[in-house]
N, C-alpha and C positions, 0 to 999 in steps of 0.2 A: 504493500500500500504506500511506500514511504517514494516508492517512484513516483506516484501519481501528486501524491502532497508536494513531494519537490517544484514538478510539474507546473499544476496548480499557482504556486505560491512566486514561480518565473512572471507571472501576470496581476496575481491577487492577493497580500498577503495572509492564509487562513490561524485564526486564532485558534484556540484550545481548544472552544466547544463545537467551531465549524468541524474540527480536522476528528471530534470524537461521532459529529452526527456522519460524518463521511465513509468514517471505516464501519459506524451500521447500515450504512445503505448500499455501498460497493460490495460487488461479490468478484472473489477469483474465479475466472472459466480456464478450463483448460482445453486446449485443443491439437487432437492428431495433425501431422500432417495430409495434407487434401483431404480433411473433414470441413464440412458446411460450417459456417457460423449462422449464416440465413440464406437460405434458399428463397428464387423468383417465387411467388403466391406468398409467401409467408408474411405476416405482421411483423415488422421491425419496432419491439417496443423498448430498444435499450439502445445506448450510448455507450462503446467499449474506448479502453486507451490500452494500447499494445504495452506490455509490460515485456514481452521477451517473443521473440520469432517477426513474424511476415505475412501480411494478408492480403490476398487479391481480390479486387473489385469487376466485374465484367456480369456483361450478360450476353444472351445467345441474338442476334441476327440470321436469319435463316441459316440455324443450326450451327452455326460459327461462333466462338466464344469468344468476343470483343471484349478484353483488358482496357478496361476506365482507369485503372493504379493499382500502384501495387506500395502497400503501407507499410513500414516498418517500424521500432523503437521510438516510444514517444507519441507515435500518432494516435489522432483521434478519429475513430470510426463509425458510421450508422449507414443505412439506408437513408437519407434528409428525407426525400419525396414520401418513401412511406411513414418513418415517423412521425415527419410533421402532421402531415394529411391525415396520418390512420387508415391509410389503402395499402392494397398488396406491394408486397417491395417489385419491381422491377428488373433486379440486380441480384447477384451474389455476392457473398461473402465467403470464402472459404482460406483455413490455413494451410498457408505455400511448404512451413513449417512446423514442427513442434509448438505451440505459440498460447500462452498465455495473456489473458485480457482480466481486464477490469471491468466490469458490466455496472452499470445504472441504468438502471430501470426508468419507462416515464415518469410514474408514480414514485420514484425515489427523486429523480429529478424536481418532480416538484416540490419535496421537502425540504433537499438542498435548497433553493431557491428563497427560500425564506433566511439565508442569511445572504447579507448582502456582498459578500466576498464571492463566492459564487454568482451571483448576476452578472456583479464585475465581469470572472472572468468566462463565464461564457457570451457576454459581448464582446468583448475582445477576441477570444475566440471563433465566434462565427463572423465579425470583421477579416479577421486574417485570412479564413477558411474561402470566405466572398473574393479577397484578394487572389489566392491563389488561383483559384478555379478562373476568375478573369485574367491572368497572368498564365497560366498554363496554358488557355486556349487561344487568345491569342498568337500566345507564342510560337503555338506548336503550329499554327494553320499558316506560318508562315514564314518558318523553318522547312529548309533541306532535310534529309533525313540525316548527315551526320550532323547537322548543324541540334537537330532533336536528340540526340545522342550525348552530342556534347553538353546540352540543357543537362540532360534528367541527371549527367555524370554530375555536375554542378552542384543540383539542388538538393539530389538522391544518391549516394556515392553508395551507400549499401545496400540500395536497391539495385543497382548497376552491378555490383559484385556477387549479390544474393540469390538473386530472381532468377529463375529460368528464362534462356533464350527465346522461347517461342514467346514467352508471355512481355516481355520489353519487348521484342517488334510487333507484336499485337497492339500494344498501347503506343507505339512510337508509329504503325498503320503501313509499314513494312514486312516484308518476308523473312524468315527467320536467315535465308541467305544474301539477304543485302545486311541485313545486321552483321551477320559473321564479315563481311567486306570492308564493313564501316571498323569492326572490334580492331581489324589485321592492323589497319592505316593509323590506328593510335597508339 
């Protein structure tokens, strides 16, 4: 838990009784390698932060498994569409890894929420997260594909060393043999 307080306390500083309501509302999950976290139909009712391992984000297009990211140490995880909304997730989640999370629940969420250390940092939070995501796509739709390469090495350096090949040219929208092309030239 004391990753997550670290975390947390990078944005918001938590007192004593936030940092006591937290470790009763957080739960450890554990997860196999290429076990689900959330499967497409399923209700996404929690918010995890990757405490050890790797989790891939994608969904299927005519049966093709399109990599959205792939999340590592530190990150913060959900379905957004389905959580926020309360409709079927879209998306998977599953671990790339061995991988340990920290789950809050909606309904724990909203108990946190009542301190305002947590407000704090989950607006700052989903600030950044708005950033990224405007920042990634941009970037990416207008990036070369080593030039996309050289991004994710940037921003992601152990997802670049971690991840399976097929799944970085998936989410980079290349072949797994132009990526091996691009790996040689650097």
């Amino acid at each position: 838990m004391q990753k997550l307080i670290d975390y947390i306390n990078q944005y918001a500083k938590l007192d004593d009784a936030a940092i006591l309501e937290l470790e009763l509302r957080a739960e450890i999950e554990k997860f196999k390698k290429n076990e689900f976290i959330l499967e497409q139909g399923e209700y996404c009712n929690k918010i995890w932060f990757i405490k050890s391992g790797m989790v891939r984000k994608f969904h299927l297009h005519e049966g093709k498994e399109i990599t959205a990211w792939i999340h590592v140490v530190n990150d913060i995880i959900t379905s957004l569409y389905s959580y926020f909304h309360q409709t079927p997730a879209i998306e998977y989640l599953q671990a790339c890894e061995e991988t340990e999370l920290i789950g809050i629940s909606r309904e724990n969420s909203k108990k946190l929420a009542q301190f305002p250390q947590f407000v704090t940092f989950t607006n700052v939070l989903m600030g950044e997260h708005f950033v990224k995501i405007d920042t990634n796509s941009r970037e990416f739709g207008l990036m070369s594909a080593k030039e996309k390469y050289d991004y994710l090495k940037q921003i992601s350096p152990e997802m670049i060393k971690r991840a399976k090949l097929g799944h970085i040219a998936s989410l980079m929208g290349v072949t797994q043999e132009t990526l091996s092309r691009i790996r040689k030239q650097t």
